[in-house]
C-alpha positions, -999 to 999 in steps of 0.1 A, spaced: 415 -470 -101 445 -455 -89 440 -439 -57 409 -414 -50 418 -383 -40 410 -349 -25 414 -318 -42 415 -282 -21 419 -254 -46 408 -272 -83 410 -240 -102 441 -230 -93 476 -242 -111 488 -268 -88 449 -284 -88 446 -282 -130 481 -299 -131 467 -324 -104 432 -333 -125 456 -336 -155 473 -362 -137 443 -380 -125 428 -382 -161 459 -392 -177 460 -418 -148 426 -429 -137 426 -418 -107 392 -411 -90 385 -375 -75 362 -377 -48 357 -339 -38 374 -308 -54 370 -272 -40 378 -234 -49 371 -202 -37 352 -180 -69 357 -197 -99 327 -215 -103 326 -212 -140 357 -238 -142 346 -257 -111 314 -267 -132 335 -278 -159 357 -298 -137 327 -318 -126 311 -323 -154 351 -345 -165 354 -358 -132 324 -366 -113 332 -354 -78 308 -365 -51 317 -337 -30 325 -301 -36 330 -265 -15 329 -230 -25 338 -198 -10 306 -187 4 267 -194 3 258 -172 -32 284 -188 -52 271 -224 -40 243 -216 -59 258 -214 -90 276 -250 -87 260 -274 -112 255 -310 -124 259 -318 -84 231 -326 -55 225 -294 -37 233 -314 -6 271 -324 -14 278 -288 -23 295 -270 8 306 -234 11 333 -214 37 357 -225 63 333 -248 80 320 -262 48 353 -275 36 359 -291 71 329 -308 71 334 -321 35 369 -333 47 351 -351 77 326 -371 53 350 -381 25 365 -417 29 396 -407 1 426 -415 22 449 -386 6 439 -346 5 458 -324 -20 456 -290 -3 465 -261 -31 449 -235 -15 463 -202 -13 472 -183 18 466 -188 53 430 -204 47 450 -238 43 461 -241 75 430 -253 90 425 -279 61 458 -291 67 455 -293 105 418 -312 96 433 -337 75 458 -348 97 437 -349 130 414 -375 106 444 -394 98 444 -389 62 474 -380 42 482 -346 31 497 -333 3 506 -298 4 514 -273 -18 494 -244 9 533 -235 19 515 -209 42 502 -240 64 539 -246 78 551 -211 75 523 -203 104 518 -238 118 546 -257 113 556 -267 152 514 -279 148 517 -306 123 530 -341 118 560 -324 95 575 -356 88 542 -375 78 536 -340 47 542 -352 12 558 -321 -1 544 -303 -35 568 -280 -46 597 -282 -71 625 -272 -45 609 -297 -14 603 -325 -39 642 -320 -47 655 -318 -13 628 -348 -5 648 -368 -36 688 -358 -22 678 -370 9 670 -403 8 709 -407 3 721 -425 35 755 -401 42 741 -377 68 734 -339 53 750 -308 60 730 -280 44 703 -274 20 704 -249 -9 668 -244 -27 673 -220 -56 654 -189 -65 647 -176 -98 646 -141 -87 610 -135 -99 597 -108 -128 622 -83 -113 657 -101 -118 669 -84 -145 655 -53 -136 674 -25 -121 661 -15 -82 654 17 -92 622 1 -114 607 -13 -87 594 19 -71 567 25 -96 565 -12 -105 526 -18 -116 509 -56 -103 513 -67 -144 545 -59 -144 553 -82 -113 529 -109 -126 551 -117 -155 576 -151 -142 601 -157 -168 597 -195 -163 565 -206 -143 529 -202 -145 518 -198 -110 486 -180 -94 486 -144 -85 494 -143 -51 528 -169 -53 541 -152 -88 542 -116 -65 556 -137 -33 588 -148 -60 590 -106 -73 597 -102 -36 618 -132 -24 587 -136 1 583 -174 -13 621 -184 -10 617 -172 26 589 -189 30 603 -225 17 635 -218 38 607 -220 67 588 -249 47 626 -264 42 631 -267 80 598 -276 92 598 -308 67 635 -317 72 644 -306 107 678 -290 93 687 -252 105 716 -251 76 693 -238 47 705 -215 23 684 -200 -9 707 -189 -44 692 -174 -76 696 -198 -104 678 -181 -133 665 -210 -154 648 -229 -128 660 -258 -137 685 -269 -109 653 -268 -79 676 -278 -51 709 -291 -38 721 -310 -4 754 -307 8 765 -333 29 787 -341 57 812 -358 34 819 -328 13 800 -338 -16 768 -323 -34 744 -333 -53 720 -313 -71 681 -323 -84 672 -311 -118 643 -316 -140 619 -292 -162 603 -265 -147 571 -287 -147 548 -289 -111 531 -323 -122 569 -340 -113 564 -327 -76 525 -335 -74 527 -369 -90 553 -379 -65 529 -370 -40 504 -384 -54 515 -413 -60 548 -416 -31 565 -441 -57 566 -430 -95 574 -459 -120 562 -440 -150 571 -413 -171 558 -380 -160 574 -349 -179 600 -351 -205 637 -354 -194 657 -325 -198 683 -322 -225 720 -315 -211 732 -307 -244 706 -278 -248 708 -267 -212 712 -232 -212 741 -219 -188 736 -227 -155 748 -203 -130 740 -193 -94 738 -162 -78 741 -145 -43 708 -131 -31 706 -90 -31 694 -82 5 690 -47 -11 668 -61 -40 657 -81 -22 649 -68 17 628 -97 28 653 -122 25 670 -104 56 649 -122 75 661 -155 72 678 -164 100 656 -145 121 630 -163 113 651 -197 112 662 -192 146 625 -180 159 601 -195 132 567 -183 151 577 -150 132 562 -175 104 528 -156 112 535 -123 115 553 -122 85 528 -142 65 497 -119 75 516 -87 68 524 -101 33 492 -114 25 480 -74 34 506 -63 11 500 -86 -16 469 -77 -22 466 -40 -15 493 -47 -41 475 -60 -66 445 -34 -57 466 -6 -66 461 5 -28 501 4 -21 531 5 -41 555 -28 -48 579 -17 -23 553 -14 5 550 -49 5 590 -54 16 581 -25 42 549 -39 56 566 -72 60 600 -54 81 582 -33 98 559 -58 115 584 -88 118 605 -57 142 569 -49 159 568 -86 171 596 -98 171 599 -111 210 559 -133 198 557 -166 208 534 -192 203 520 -219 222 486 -231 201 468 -232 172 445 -207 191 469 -183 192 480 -181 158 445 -170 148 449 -141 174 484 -130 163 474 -136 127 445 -107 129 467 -84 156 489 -82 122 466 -76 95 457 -50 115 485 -38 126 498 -38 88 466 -22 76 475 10 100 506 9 85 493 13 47 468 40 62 500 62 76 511 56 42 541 32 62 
């Protein structure tokens, strides 16, 4: 065996792409988890065996299979405790929203590594964690990770953007934009809640934030680069660049992770001859209103959880039909002006602020913003 492993959020992209991995690899999976689909969950342990698993709540425990009722765990405190009893030494967390950020805090109070994908976890909780300890999953963070590790001190990062389903749209579509139309990504295959975050630029903001906390650079800049495949690009102190590009393919970033030193082949090289163009683009602040808050948020990043809760409202009153597209930017604004002067001195606290928000943003959708 490889390694045995964690994995927090199975059924989602980033965990299929990870149990791919660990087939095609041998590597042992000690405990998986998700949050409702059970149906796949069961299917996942009947491949890989898991000793430990988690599930949303109590009902849908019931419906786990081929498992011993008392190494199946359910909620917040369940996944804790599962995390607490599991001797794996490495913790993929792929969950979505801010329900990761406890896991993450968990694994690194037991001293085990973490792998994150949950980008929510440093957006909220960044100043909270062992930053510099986080193997990064992500295409852009993976790159920057990569540039890095050259010894000439850097100057700025640049992560691109692919300017989500509405790129090529004109602004005028996007107030009567529908959830399918915004769930169509012209080059990855993500999960609901991220592939709406990229329609709104809400995920390059967020990996500006993710960007900082994992480098400890303020210099961060985000460009639209349509193909995806340039994922980021250091400039440094010499005047020189250099740029990372691969396939827009998540198992490069997880196995990296996974495995902290890759001496195998993991996706297939990309093909400079049949590279399409490759051209980058300034951000539309008015496409784009969200991305106004960069440097707001660089420069104060505890906004990290006020803007995170109002979009997770938006989001999915979004994708409920209970708002339009553009009340998602709004919500988002509205709230980051509301508390703008927060700061935050504990993990406590972030909990409080977090549900001051959702509230706060719910009123919001109710006086129709």
């Amino acid at each position: 065996m490889v390694a045995i492993v964690v994995i927090l959020g199975s059924t989602g992209s980033i965990g299929k792409n990870t149990l791919a991995l660990c087939e095609k690899f041998d590597i042992s999976v000690e405990a998986l988890s998700c949050a409702k689909n059970v149906a796949l969950l069961n299917e996942q342990i009947l491949k890989f065996k898991p000793k430990f698993v988690c599930v949303g709540d109590e009902k849908l425990a019931k419906n786990v299979k081929n498992i011993e009722a008392k190494n199946v765990f359910f909620g917040e405190a369940g996944l804790l405790e599962m995390l607490e009893i599991s001797s794996s030494k490495k913790v993929i967390n792929a969950l979505v929203g801010f329900a990761g950020l406890a896991p993450s805090l968990k694994t690194q109070a037991l001293g085990k590594r973490l792998a994150l994908a949950n980008k929510e976890s440093l957006v909220v909780g960044g100043k909270f964690l062992k930053t510099r300890e986080i193997l990064p999953i992500d295409s852009e963070h993976f790159g920057l990770k990569f540039l890095l590790e050259n010894k000439t001190p850097a100057k700025k990062l640049i992560i691109t953007a692919s300017g989500g389903a509405f790129y090529k749209k004109p602004i005028k579509f996007l107030k009567d934009a529908t959830p399918s139309d915004a769930l169509k990504h012209p080059n990855w295959d993500m999960g609901a809640k991220i592939t709406i975050d990229s329609a709104t630029m809400t995920n390059k903001l967020f990996e500006v934030m993710e960007a900082y906390w994992l480098y400890g650079i303020k210099d961060i800049e985000a460009v639209i680069e349509p193909t995806s495949a340039i994922h980021a690009v250091v400039e440094f102190i010499d005047g020189s660049n250099t740029m990372h590009l691969s396939r827009p393919d998540m198992k490069l970033a997880i196995s990296h992770a996974i495995f902290e030193k890759v001496e195998q082949n993991i996706v297939s090289h990309a093909n400079l001859i049949d590279l399409k163009n490759i051209k980058f683009h300034k951000i539309s602040l008015k496409k784009y209103p969200v991305f106004s808050l960069k440097d707001e948020v660089l420069a104060s990043p505890d906004l990290g959880v006020v803007i995170n809760a109002a979009n997770e409202v938006g989001v999915f009153s979004f994708l409920e039909k209970k708002c339009s597209f553009l009340d998602i930017s709004r919500l988002i604004l509205g709230s980051a002006k509301k508390f703008k002067s927060l700061k935050i001195s504990s993990v406590d606290e972030i909990y409080e602020v977090d549900k001051e928000v959702r509230e706060y943003a719910k009123r919001m959708l109710n006086a129709k913003i």
